[in-house]
N, C-alpha and C positions, 0 to 999 in steps of 0.2 A: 528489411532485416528479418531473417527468419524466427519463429516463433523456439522460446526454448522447449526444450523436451519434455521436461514435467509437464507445460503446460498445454502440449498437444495431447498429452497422456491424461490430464485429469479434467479436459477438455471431452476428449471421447467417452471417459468415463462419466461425466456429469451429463451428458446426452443417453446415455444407456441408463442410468438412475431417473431421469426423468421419460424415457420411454418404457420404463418399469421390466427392464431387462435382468435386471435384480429386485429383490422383494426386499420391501420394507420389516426392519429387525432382521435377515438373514446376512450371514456375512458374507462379504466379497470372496472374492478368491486371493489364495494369497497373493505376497508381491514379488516370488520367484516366479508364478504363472504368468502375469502379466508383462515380468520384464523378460521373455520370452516368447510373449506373443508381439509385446512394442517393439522389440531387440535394443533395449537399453537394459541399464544397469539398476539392481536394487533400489539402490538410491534415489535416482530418477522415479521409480514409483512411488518411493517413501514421499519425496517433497510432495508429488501430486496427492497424494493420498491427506499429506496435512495441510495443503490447498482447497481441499473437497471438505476437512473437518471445519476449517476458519468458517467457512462458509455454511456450515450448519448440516450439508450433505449427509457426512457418515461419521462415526463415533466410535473410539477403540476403545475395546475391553481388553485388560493385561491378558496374555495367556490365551484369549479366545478368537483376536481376529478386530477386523474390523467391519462394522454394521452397516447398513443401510438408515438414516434417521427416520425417514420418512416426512408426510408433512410438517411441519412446524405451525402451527395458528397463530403465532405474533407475526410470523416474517413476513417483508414487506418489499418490493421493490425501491425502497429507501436505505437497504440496510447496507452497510459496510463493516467487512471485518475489523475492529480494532488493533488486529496482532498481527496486520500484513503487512510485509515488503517488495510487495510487487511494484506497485504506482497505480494509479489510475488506469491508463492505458491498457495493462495487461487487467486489471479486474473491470473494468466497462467494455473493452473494444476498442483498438487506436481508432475505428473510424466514429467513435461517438463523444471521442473526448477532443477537444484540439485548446489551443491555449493561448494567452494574449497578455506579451510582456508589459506590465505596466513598470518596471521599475527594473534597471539591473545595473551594479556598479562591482566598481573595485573599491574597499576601504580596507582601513585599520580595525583592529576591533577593538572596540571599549570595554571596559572592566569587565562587563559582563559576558561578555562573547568569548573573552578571554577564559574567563573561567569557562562558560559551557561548552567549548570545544578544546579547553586544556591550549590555548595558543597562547605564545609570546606576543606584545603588546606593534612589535614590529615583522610580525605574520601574517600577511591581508587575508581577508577574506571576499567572497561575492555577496553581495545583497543582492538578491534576486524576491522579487514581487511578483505572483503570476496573479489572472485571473484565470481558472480552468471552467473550458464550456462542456458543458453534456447535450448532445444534440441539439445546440444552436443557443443553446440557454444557461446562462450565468448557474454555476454552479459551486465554489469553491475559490477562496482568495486564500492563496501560500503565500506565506512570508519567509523562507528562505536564508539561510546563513549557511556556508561551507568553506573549509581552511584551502586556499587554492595549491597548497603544495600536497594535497592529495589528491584533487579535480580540475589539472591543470589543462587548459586550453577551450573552457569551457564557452559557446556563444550563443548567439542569439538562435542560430537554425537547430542547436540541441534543444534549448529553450522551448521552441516550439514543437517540439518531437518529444522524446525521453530522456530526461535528464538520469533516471535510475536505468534506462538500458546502456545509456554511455556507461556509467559509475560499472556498470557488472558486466557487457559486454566487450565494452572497449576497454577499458584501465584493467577491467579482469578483477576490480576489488568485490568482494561479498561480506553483508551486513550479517553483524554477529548477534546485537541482539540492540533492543531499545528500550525508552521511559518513555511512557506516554500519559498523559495525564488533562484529561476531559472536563470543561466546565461548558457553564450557562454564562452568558456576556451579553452586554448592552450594545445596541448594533455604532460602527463607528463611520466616519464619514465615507471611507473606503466602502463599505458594507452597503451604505445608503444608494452610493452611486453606483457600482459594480453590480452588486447582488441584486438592488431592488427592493431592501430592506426598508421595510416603516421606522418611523420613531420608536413604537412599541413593539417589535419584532424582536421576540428572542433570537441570539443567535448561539450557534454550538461551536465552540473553540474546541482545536487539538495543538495539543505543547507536546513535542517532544524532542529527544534527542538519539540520535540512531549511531550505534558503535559500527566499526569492523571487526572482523573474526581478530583481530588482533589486538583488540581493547583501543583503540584510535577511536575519536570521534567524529565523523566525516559530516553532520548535519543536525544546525538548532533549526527548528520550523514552529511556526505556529498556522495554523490553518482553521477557514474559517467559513461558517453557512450558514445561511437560514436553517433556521428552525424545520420549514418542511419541506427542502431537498434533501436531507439526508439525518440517517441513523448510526451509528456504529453499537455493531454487536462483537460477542465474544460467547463464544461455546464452553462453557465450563466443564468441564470430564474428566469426574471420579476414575482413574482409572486401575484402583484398589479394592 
C-alpha cells in the first residue's frame, strides 16, 4: 500500500533538515513552494509540516513562518510524539514494527465501554490485544476497544498490518481529535510475560480515546511499556 502524501513530503523534508539543507532557526520555505515542487496541495504540506513539529523537527511562529528547531539535547531515540495519529508503522517504518495477536474477539460492551465509546449496551465491539514488536523486540501491549459498526469487517491479516491504515485508507474515516492521558503503573502479568518486565519495572501506560472528524468515538486503548523502550514527548509552541 502506498505511502500517503504528507508523509512522503515530510519524509524528504526530514532528510534535508537532517542533511542541513536548511539552517537551524532559519525558516523553511513556504507551503505554496513546496506544494509546487511535491505537486500536491497546501494541505498536504501543512499535515507534513505538523508531522515534522510533533516530532520536535521545526517550530511555527504566527505571522513569521515556520523554523528549523535544530538539535534538541533531551531527545532520544526513545521518544514518541504524544499527539500523533499516525500508528506505529507509519512513525517507526512498517518493516521495524510487526505484531502478534494475543487476544481478539467479538463482545458486548459493559458499562464502561459503553460510556467510553457512547454505545448502546446491544452494540458489540472488538477487543483486540496486540503485542507490537520493534525490530524483533517486545515493545508495546495495546489494549484495544472499537464499536464494529464503524470498523466493520475487521481480521486477523489487518491485525497484523495496520489497523489505523484500514480505518483511513480503506473505510475513508479520519480522526478528529483525542484524550490521552499518561501515567506510571505497576507492571502486570501480561507485562511480565510479553514485555520482559521485572517485579520492580516501572511501566508507562497510555489511556486514551480517539474521536472522528465527526465527534463519534471509534477507539478506547490503553497501551503499555517498560519504562526504557519508550518516551512520549510533546512540543509545546507559544505561537503568540
Amino acid at each position: 500500500m502506498a505511502k500517503a502524501k504528507y508523509l512522503e513530503v515530510a519524509s524528504e523534508l526530514k532528510k534535508r533538515i537532517e542533511n542541513g539543507v536548511y539552517s537551524r532557526q532559519e525558516p523553511l520555505p513556504d507551503q505554496e513552494a513546496f506544494a509546487e515542487e511535491f505537486n500536491v496541495s497546501r494541505l498536504t504540506v501543512k499535515k507534513a509540516f505538523d508531522g515534522l513539529e510533533r516530532q520536535g523537527l521545526v517550530y511555527k511562529q504566527s505571522g513569521l513562518g515556520t523554523f528549523v528547531s535544530g538539535d534538541i539535547p533531551i531527545k532520544s531515540a526513545l521518544d514518541s510524539p504524544a499527539n500523533a495519529f499516525t500508528g506505529l508503522r507509519n512513525l517507526l517504518g512498517k518493516k521495524n514494527i510487526k505484531s502478534q495477536v494475543l487476544h481478539f474477539s467479538v463482545e458486548f460492551p459493559d458499562e464502561k465501554m459503553q460510556k467510553n465509546l457512547e454505545l448502546k449496551k446491544n452494540e458489540p465491539v472488538y477487543n483486540i490485544i496486540r503485542l507490537r514488536l520493534c525490530d524483533g523486540k517486545p515493545y508495546i501491549i495495546e489494549h484495544t476497544y472499537m464499536p464494529i459498526k464503524l470498523v466493520p469487517d475487521l481480521d486477523e491479516k489487518i491485525l497484523h498490518a495496520s489497523i489505523y491504515d484500514y480505518i483511513h485508507k480503506k473505510l475513508k474515516l479520519k480522526f478528529g481529535h483525542a484524550y490521552r492521558k499518561i501515567r506510571a503503573a505497576k507492571p502486570s502479568e501480561y507485562d511480565k510475560k510479553y514485555l520482559g518486565a521485572k517485579d520492580d519495572d516501572p511501566i508507562l501506560e497510555l489511556e486514551q480515546i480517539i474521536w472522528l472528524t465527526n465527534g463519534q468515538p471509534i477507539e478506547y486503548s490503553v497501551n503499555r511499556n517498560r519504562y526504557d523502550t519508550r518516551d512520549y514527548v510533546l512540543l509545546d509552541n507559544n505561537r503568540f
